[in-house]
PQR file with spaces between the fields and no chain letter, atoms N, CA, C, O and H, PARSE charges and radii, in Angstrom:
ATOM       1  N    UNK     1     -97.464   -1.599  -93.936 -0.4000 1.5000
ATOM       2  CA   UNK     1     -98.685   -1.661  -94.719 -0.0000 2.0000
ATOM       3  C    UNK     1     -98.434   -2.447  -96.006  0.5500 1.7000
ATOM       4  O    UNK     1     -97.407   -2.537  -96.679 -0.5500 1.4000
ATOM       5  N    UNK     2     -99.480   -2.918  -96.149 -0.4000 1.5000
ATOM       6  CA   UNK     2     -99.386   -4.385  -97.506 -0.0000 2.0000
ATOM       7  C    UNK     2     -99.263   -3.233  -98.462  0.5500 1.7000
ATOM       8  O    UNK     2     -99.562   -2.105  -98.072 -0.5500 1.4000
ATOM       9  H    UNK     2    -100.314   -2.845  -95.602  0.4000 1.0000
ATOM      10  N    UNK     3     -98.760   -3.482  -99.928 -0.4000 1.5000
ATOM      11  CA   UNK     3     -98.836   -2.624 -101.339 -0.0000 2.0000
ATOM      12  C    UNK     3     -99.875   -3.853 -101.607  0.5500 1.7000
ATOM      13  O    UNK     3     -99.778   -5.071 -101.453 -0.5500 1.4000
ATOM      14  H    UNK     3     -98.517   -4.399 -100.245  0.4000 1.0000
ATOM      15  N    UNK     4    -101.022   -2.901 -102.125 -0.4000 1.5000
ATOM      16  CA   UNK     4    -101.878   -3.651 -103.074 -0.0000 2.0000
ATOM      17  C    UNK     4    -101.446   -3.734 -104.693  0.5500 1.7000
ATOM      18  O    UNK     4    -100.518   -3.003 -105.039 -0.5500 1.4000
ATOM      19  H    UNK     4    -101.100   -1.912 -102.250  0.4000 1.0000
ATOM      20  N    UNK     5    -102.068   -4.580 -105.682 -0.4000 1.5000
ATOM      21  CA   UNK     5    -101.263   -4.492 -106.759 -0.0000 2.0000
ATOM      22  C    UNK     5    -101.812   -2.744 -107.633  0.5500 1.7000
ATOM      23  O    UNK     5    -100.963   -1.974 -108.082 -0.5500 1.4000
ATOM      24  H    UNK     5    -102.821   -5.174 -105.401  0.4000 1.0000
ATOM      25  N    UNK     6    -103.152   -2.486 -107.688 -0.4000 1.5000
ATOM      26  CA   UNK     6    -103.278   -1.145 -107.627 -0.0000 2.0000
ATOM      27  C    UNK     6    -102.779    0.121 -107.166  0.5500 1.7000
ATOM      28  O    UNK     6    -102.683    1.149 -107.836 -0.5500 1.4000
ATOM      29  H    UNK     6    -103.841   -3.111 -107.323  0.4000 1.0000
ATOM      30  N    UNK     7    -102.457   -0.054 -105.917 -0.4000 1.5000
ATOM      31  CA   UNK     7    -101.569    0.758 -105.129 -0.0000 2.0000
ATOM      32  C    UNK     7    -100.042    1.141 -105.868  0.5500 1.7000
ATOM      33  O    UNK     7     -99.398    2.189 -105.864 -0.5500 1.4000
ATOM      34  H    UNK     7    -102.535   -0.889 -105.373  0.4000 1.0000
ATOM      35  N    UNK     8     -99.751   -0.324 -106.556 -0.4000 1.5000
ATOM      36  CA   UNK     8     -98.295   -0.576 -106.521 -0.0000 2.0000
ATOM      37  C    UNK     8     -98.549    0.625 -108.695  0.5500 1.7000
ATOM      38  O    UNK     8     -97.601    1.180 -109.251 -0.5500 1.4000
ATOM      39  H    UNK     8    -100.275   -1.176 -106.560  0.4000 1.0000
ATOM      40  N    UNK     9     -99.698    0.601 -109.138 -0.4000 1.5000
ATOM      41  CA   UNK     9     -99.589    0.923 -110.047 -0.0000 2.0000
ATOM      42  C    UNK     9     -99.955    2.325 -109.944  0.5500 1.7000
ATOM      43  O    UNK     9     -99.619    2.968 -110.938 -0.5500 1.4000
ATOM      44  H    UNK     9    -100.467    0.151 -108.686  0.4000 1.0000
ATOM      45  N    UNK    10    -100.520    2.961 -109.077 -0.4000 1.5000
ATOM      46  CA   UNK    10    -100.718    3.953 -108.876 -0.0000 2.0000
ATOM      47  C    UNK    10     -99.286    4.757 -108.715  0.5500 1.7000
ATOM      48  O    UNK    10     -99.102    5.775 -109.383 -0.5500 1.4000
ATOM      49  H    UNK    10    -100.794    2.439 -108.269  0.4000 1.0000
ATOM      50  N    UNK    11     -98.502    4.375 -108.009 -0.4000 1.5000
ATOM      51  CA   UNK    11     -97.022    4.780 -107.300 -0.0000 2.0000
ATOM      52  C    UNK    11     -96.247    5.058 -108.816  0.5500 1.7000
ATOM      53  O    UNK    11     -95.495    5.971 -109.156 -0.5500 1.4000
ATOM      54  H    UNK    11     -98.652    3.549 -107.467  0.4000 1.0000
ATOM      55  N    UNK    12     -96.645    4.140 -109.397 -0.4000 1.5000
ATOM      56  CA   UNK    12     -96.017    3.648 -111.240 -0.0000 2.0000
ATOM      57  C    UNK    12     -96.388    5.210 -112.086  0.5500 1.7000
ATOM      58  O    UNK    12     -95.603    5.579 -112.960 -0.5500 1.4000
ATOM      59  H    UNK    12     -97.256    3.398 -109.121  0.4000 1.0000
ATOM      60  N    UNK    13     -97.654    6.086 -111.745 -0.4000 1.5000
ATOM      61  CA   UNK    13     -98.258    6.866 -112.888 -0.0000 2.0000
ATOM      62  C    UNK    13     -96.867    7.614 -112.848  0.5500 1.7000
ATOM      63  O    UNK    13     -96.149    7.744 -111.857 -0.5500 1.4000
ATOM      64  H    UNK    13     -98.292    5.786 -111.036  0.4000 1.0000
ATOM      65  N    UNK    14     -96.597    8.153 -114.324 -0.4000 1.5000
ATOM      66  CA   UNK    14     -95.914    8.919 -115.019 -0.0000 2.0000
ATOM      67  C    UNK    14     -94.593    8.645 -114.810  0.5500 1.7000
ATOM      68  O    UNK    14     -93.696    9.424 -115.130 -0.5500 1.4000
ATOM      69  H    UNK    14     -97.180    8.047 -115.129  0.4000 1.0000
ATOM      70  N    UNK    15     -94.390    7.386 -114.196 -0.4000 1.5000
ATOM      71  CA   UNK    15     -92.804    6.986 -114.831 -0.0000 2.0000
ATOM      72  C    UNK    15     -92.920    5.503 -115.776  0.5500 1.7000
ATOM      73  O    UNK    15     -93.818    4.666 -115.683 -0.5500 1.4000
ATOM      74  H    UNK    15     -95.119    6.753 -113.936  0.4000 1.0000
ATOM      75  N    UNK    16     -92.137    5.480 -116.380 -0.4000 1.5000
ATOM      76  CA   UNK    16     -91.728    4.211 -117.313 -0.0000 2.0000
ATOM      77  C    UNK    16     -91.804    2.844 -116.965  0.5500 1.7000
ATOM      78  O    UNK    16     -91.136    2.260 -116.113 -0.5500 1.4000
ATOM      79  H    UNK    16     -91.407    6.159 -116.455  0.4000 1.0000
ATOM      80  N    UNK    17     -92.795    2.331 -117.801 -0.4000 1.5000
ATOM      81  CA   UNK    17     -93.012    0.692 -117.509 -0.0000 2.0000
ATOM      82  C    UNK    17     -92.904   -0.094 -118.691  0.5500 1.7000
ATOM      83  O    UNK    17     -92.824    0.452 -119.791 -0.5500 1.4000
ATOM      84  H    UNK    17     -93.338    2.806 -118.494  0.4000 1.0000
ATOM      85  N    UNK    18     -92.896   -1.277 -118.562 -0.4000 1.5000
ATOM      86  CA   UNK    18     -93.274   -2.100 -119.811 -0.0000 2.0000
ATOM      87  C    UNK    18     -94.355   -3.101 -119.406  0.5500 1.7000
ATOM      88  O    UNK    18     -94.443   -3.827 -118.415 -0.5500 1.4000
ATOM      89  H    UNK    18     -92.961   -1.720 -117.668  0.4000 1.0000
ATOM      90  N    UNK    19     -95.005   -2.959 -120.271 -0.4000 1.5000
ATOM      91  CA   UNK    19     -96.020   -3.748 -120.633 -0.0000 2.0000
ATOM      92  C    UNK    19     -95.737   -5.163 -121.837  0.5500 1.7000
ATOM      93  O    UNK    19     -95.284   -5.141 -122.981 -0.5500 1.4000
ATOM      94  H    UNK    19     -94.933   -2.370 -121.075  0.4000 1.0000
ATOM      95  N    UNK    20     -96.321   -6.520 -120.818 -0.4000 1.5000
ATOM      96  CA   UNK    20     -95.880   -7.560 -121.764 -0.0000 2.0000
ATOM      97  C    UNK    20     -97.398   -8.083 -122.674  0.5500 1.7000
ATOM      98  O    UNK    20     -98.624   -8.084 -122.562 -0.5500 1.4000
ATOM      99  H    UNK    20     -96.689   -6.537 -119.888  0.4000 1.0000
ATOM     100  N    UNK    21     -96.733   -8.331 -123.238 -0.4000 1.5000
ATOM     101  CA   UNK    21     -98.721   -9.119 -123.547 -0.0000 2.0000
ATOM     102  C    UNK    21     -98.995  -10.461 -124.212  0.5500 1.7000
ATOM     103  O    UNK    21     -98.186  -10.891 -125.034 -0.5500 1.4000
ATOM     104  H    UNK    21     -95.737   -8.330 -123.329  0.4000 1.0000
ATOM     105  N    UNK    22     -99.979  -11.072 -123.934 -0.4000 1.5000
ATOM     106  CA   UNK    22    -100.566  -12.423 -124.414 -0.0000 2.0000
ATOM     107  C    UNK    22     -99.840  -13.069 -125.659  0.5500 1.7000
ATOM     108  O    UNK    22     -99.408  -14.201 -125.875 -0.5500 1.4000
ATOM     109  H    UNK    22    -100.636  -10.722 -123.267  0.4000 1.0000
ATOM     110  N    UNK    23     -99.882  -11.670 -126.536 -0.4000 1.5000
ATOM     111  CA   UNK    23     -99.312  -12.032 -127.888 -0.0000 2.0000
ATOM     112  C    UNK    23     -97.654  -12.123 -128.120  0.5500 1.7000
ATOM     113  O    UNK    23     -97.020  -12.348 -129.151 -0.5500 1.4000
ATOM     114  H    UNK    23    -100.233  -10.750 -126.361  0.4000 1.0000
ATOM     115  N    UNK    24     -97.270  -11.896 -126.943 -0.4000 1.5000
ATOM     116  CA   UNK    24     -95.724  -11.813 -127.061 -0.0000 2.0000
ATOM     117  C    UNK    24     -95.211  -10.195 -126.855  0.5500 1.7000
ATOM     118  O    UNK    24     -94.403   -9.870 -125.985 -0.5500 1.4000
ATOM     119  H    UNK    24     -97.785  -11.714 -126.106  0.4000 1.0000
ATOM     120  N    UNK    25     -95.658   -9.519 -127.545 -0.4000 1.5000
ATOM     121  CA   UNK    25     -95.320   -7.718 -127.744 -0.0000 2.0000
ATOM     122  C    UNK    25     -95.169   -7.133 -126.365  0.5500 1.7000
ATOM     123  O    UNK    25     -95.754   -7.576 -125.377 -0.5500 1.4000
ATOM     124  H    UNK    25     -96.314   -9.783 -128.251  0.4000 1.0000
ATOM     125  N    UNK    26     -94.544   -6.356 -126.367 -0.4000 1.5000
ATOM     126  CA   UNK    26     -94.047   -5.567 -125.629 -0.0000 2.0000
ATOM     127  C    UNK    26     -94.251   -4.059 -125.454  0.5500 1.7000
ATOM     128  O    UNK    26     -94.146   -3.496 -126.544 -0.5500 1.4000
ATOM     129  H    UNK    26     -94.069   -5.996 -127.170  0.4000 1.0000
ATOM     130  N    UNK    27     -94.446   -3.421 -124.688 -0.4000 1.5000
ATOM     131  CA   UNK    27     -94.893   -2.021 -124.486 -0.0000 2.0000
ATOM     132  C    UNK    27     -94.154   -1.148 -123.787  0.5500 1.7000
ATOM     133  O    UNK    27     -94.525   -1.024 -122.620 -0.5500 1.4000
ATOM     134  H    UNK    27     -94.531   -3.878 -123.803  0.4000 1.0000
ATOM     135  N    UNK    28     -93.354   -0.587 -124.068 -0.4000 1.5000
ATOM     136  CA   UNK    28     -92.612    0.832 -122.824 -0.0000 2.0000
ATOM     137  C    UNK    28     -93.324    2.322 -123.603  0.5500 1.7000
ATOM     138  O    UNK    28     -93.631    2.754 -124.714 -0.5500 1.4000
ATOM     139  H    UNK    28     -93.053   -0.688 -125.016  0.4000 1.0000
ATOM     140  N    UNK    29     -93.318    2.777 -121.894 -0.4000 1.5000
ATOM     141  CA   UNK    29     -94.163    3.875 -122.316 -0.0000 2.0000
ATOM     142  C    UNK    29     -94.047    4.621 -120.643  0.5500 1.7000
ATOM     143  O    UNK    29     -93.656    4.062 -119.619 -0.5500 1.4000
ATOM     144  H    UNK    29     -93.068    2.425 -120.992  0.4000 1.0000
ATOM     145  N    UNK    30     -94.516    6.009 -120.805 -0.4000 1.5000
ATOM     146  CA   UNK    30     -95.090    5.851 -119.733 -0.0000 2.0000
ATOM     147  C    UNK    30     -96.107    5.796 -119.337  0.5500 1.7000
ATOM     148  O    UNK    30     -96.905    6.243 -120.160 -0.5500 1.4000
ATOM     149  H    UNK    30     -94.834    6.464 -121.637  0.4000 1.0000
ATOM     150  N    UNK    31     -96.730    5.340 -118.115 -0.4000 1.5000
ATOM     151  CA   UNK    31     -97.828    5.413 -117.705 -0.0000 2.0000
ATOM     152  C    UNK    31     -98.794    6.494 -117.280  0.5500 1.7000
ATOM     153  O    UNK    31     -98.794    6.885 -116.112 -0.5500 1.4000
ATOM     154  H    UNK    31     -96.082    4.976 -117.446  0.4000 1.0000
ATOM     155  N    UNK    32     -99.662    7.019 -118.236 -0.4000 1.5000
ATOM     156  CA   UNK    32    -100.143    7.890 -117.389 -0.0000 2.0000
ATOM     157  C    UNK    32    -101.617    7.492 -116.853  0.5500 1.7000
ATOM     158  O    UNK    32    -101.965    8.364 -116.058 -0.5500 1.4000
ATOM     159  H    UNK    32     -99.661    6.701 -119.184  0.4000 1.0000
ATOM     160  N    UNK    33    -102.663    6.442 -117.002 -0.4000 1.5000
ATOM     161  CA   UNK    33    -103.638    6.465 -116.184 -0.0000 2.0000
ATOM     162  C    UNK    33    -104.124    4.719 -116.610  0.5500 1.7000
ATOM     163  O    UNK    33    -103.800    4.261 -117.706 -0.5500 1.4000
ATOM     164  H    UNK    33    -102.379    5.734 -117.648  0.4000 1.0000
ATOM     165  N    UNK    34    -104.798    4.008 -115.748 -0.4000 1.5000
ATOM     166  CA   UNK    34    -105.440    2.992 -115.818 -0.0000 2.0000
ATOM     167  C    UNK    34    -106.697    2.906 -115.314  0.5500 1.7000
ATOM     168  O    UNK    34    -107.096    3.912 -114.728 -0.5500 1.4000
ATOM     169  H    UNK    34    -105.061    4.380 -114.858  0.4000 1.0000
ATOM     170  N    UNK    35    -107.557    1.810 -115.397 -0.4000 1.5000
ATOM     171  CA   UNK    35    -108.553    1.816 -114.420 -0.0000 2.0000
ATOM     172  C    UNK    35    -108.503   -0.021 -113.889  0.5500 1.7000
ATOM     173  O    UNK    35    -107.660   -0.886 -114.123 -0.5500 1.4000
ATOM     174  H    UNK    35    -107.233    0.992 -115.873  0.4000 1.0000
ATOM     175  N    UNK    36    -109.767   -0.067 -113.129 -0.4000 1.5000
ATOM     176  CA   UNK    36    -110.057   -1.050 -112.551 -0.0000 2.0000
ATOM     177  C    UNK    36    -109.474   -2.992 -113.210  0.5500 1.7000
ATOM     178  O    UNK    36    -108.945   -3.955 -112.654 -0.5500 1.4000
ATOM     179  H    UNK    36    -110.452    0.636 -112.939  0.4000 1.0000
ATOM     180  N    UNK    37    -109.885   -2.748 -114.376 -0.4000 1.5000
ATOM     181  CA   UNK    37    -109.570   -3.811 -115.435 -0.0000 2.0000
ATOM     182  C    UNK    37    -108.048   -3.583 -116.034  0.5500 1.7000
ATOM     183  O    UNK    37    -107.661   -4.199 -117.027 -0.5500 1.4000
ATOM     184  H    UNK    37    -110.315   -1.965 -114.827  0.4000 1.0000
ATOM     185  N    UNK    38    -107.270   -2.680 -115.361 -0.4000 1.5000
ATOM     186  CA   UNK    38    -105.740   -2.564 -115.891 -0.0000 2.0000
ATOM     187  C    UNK    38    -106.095   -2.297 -117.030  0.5500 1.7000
ATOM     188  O    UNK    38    -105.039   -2.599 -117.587 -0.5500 1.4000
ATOM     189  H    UNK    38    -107.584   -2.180 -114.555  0.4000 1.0000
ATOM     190  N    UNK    39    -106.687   -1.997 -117.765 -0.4000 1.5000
ATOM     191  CA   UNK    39    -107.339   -0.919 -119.630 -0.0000 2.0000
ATOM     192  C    UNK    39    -105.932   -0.063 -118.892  0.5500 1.7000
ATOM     193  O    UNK    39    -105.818    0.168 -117.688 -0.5500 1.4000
ATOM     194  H    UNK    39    -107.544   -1.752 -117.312  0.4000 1.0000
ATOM     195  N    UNK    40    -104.930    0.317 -119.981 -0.4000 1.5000
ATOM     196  CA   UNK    40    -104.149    1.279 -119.711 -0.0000 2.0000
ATOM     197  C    UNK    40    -103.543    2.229 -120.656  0.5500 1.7000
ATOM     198  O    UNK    40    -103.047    1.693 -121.647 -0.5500 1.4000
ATOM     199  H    UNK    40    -105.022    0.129 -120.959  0.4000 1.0000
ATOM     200  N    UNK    41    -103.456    3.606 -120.584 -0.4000 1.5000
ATOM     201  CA   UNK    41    -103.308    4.487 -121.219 -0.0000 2.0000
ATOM     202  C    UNK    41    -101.438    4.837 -121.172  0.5500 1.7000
ATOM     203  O    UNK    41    -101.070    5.457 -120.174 -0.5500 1.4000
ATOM     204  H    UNK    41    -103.859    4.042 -119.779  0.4000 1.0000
ATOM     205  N    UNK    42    -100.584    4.534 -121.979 -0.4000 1.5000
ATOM     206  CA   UNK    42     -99.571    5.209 -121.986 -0.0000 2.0000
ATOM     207  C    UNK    42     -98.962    6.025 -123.141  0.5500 1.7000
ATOM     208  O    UNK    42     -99.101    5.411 -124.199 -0.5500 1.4000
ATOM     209  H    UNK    42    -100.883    4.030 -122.790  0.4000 1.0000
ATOM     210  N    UNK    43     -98.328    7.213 -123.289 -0.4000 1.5000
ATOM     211  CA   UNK    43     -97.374    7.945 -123.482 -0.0000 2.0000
ATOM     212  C    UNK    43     -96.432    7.595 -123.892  0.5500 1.7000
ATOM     213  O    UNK    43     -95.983    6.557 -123.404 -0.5500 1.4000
ATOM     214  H    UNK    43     -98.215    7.711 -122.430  0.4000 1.0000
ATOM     215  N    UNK    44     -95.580    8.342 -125.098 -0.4000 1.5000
ATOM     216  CA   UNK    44     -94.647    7.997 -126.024 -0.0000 2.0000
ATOM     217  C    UNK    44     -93.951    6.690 -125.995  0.5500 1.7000
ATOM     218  O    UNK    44     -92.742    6.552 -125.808 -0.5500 1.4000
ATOM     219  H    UNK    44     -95.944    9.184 -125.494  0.4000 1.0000
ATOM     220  N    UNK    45     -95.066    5.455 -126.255 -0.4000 1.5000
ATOM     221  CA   UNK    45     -95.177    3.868 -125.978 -0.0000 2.0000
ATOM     222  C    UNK    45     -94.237    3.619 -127.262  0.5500 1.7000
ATOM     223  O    UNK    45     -94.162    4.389 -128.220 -0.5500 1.4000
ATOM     224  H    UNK    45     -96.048    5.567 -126.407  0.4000 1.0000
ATOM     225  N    UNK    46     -93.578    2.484 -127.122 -0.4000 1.5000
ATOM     226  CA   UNK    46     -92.956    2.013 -128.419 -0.0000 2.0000
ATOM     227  C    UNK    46     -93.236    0.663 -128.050  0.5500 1.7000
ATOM     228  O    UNK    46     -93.257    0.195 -126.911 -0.5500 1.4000
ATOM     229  H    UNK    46     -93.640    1.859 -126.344  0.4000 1.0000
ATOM     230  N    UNK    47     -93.533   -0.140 -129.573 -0.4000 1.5000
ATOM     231  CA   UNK    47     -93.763   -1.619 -129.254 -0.0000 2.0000
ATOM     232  C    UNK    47     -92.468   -2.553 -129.870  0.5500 1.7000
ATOM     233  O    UNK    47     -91.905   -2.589 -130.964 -0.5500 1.4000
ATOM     234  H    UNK    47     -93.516    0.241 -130.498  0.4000 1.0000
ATOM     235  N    UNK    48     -92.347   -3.078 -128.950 -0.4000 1.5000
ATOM     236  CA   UNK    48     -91.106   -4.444 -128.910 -0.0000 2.0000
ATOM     237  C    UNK    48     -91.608   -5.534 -129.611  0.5500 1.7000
ATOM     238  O    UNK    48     -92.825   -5.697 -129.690 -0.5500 1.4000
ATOM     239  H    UNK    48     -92.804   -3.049 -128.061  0.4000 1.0000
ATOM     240  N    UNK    49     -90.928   -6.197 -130.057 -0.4000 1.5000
ATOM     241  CA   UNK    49     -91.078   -7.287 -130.356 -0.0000 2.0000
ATOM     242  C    UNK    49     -89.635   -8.458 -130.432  0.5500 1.7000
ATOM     243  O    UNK    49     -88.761   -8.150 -131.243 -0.5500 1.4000
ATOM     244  H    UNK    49     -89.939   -6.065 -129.993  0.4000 1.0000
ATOM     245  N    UNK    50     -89.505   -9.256 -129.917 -0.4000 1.5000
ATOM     246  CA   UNK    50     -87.898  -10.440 -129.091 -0.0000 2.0000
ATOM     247  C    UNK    50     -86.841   -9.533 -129.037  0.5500 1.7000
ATOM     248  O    UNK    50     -85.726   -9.538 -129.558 -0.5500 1.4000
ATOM     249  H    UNK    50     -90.214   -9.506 -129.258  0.4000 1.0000
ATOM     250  N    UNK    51     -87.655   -8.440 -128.003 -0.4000 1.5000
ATOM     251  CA   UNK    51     -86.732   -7.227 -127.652 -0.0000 2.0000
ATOM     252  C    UNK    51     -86.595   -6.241 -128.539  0.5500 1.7000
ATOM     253  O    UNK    51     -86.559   -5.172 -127.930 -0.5500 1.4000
ATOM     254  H    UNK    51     -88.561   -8.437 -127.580  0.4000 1.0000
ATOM     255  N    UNK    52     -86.518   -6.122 -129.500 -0.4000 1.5000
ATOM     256  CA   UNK    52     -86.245   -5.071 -130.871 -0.0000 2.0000
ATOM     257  C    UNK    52     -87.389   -4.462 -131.122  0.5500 1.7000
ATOM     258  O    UNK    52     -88.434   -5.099 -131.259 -0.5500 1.4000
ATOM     259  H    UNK    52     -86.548   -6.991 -129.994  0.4000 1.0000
ATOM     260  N    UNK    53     -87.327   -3.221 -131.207 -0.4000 1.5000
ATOM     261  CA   UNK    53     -87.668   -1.946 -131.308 -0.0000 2.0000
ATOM     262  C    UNK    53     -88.522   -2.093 -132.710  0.5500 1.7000
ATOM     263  O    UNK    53     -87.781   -2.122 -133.693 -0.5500 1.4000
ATOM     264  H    UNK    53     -86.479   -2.703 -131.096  0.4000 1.0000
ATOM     265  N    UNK    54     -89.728   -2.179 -132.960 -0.4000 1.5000
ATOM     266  CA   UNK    54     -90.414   -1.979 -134.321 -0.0000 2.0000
ATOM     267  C    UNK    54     -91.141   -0.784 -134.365  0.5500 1.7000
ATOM     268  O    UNK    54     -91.218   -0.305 -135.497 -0.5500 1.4000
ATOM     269  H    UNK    54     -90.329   -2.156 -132.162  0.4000 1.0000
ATOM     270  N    UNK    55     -91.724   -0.130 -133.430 -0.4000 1.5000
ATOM     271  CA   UNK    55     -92.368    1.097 -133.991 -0.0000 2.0000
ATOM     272  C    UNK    55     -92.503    2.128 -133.123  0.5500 1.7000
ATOM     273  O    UNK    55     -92.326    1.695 -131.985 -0.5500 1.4000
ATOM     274  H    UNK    55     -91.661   -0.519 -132.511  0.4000 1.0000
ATOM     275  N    UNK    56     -92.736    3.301 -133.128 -0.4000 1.5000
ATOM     276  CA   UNK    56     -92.824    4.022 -132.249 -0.0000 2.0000
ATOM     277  C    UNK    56     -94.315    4.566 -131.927  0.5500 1.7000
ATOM     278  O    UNK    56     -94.605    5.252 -132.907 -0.5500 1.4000
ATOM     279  H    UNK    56     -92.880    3.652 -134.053  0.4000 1.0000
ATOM     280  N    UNK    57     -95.198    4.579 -131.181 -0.4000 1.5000
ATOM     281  CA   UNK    57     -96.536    4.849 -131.291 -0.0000 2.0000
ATOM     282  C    UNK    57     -97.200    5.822 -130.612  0.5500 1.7000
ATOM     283  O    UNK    57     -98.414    5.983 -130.737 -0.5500 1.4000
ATOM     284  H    UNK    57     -94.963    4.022 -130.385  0.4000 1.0000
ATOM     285  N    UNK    58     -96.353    6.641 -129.738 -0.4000 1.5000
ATOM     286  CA   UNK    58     -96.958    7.394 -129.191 -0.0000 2.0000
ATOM     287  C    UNK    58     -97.532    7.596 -128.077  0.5500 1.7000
ATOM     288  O    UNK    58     -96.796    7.418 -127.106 -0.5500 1.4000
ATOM     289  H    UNK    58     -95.367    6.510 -129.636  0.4000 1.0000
ATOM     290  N    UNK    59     -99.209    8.088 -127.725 -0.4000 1.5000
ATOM     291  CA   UNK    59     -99.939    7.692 -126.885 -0.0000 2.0000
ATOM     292  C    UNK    59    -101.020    6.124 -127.267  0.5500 1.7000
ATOM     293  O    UNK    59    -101.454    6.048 -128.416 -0.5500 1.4000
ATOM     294  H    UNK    59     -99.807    8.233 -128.513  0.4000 1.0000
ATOM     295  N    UNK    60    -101.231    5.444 -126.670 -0.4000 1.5000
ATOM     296  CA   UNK    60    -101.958    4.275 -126.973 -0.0000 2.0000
ATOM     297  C    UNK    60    -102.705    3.459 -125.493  0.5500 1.7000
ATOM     298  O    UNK    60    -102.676    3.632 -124.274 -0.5500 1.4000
ATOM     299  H    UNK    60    -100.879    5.506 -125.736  0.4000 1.0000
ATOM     300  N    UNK    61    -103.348    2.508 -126.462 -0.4000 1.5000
ATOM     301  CA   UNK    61    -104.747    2.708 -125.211 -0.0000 2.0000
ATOM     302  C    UNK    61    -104.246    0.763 -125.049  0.5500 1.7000
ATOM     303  O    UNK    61    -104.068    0.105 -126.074 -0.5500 1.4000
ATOM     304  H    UNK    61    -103.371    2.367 -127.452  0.4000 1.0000
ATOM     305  N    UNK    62    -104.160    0.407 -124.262 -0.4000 1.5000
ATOM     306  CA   UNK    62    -104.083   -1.322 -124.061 -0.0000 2.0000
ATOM     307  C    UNK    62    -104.960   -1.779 -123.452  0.5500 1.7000
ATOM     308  O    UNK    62    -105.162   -1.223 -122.372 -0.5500 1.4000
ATOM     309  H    UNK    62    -104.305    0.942 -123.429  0.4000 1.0000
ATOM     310  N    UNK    63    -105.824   -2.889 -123.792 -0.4000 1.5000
ATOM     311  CA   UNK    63    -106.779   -3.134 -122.969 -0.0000 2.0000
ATOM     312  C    UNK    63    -106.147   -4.567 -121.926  0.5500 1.7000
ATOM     313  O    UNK    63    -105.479   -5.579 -122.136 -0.5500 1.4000
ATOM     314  H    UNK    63    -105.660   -3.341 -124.669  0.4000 1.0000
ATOM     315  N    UNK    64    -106.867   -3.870 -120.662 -0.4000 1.5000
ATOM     316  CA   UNK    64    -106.068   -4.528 -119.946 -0.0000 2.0000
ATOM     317  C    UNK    64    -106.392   -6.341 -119.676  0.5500 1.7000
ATOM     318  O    UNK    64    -105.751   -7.026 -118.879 -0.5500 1.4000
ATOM     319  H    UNK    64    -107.410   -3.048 -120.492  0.4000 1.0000
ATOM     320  N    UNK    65    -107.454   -6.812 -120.497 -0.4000 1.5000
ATOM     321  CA   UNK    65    -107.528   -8.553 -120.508 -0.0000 2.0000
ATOM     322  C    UNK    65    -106.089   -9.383 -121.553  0.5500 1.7000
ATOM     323  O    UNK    65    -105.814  -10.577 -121.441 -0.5500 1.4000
ATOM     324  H    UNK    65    -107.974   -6.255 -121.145  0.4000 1.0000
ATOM     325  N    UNK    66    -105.334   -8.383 -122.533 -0.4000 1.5000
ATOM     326  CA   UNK    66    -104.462   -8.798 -122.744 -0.0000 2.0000
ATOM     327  C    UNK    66    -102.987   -8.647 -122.106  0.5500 1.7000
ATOM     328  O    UNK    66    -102.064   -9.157 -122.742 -0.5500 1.4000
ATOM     329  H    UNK    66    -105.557   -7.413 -122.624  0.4000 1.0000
ATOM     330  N    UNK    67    -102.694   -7.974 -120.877 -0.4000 1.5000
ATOM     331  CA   UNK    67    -101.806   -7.911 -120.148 -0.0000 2.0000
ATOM     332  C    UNK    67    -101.324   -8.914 -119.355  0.5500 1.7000
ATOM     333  O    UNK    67    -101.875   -9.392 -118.363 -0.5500 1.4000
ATOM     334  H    UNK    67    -103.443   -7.560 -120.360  0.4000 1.0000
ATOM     335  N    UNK    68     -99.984   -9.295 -119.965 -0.4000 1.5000
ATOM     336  CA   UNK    68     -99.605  -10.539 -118.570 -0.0000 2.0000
ATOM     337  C    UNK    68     -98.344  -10.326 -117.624  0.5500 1.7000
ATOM     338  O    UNK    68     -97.649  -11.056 -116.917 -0.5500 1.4000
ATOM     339  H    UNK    68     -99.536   -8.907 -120.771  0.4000 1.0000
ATOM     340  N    UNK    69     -98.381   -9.007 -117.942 -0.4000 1.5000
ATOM     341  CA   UNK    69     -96.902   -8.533 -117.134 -0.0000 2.0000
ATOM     342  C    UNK    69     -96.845   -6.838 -117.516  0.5500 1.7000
ATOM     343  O    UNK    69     -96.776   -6.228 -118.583 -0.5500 1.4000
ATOM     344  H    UNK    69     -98.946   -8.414 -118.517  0.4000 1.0000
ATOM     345  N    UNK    70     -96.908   -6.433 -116.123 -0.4000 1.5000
ATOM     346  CA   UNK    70     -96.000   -5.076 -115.799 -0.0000 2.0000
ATOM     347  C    UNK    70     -94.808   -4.542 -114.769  0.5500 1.7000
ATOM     348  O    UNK    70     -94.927   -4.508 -113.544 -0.5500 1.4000
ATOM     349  H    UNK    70     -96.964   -6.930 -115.257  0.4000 1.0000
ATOM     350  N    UNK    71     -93.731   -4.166 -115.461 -0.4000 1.5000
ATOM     351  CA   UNK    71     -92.225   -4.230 -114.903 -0.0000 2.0000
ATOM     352  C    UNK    71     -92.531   -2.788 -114.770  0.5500 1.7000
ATOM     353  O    UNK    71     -92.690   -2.202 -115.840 -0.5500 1.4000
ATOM     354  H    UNK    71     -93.635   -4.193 -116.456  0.4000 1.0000
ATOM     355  N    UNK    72     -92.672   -1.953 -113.472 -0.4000 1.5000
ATOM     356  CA   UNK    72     -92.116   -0.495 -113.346 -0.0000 2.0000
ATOM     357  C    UNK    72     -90.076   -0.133 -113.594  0.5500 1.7000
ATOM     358  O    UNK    72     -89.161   -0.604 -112.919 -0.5500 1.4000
ATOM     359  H    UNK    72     -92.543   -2.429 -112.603  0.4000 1.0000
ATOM     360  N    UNK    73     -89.990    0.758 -114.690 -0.4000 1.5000
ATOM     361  CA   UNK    73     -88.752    0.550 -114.740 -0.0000 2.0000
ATOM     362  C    UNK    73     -88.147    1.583 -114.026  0.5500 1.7000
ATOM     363  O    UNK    73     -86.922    1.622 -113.916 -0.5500 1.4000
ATOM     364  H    UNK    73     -90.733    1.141 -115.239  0.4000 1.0000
C-alpha cells in the first residue's frame, strides 16, 4: 500500500519532528495534531536557527503555507 504524505504524518503524531521553514528557522517539537493545510500544532518546540538552539517555546501553532520541510526524527 502507497504511504500518502498525510498518512506518513499521521504515523509522525506524538513523536519528534523538525520542522523547516521559508524563513530559514527551524522547529523540533513534537507533533501532536495538524490539519489539511499542514497548520501544525507542536509540543515542547524549540526554534533553531544555522542549527543553534535560540529559544525554547513550548507548545506553538505553525501555519502550514510556511513549511518547506518535515524530517520525522
Amino acid at each position: 500500500m502507497e504511504l500518502r504524505p498525510l498518512d506518513a504524518l499521521n504515523e509522525a503524531r506524538n513523536k519528534r519532528v523538525l520542522l523547516e521553514l521559508k524563513n530559514g528557522k527551524q522547529y523540533i517539537g513534537k507533533l501532536k495534531s495538524f490539519d489539511i493545510h499542514i497548520n501544525t500544532v507542536l509540543e515542547d518546540a524549540e526554534e533553531h536557527v544555522d542549527g543553534e538552539l535560540k529559544r525554547k517555546i513550548g507548545t506553538t501553532f505553525i501555519r502550514g503555507d510556511t513549511i518547506i520541510l518535515i524530517s520525522i526524527e
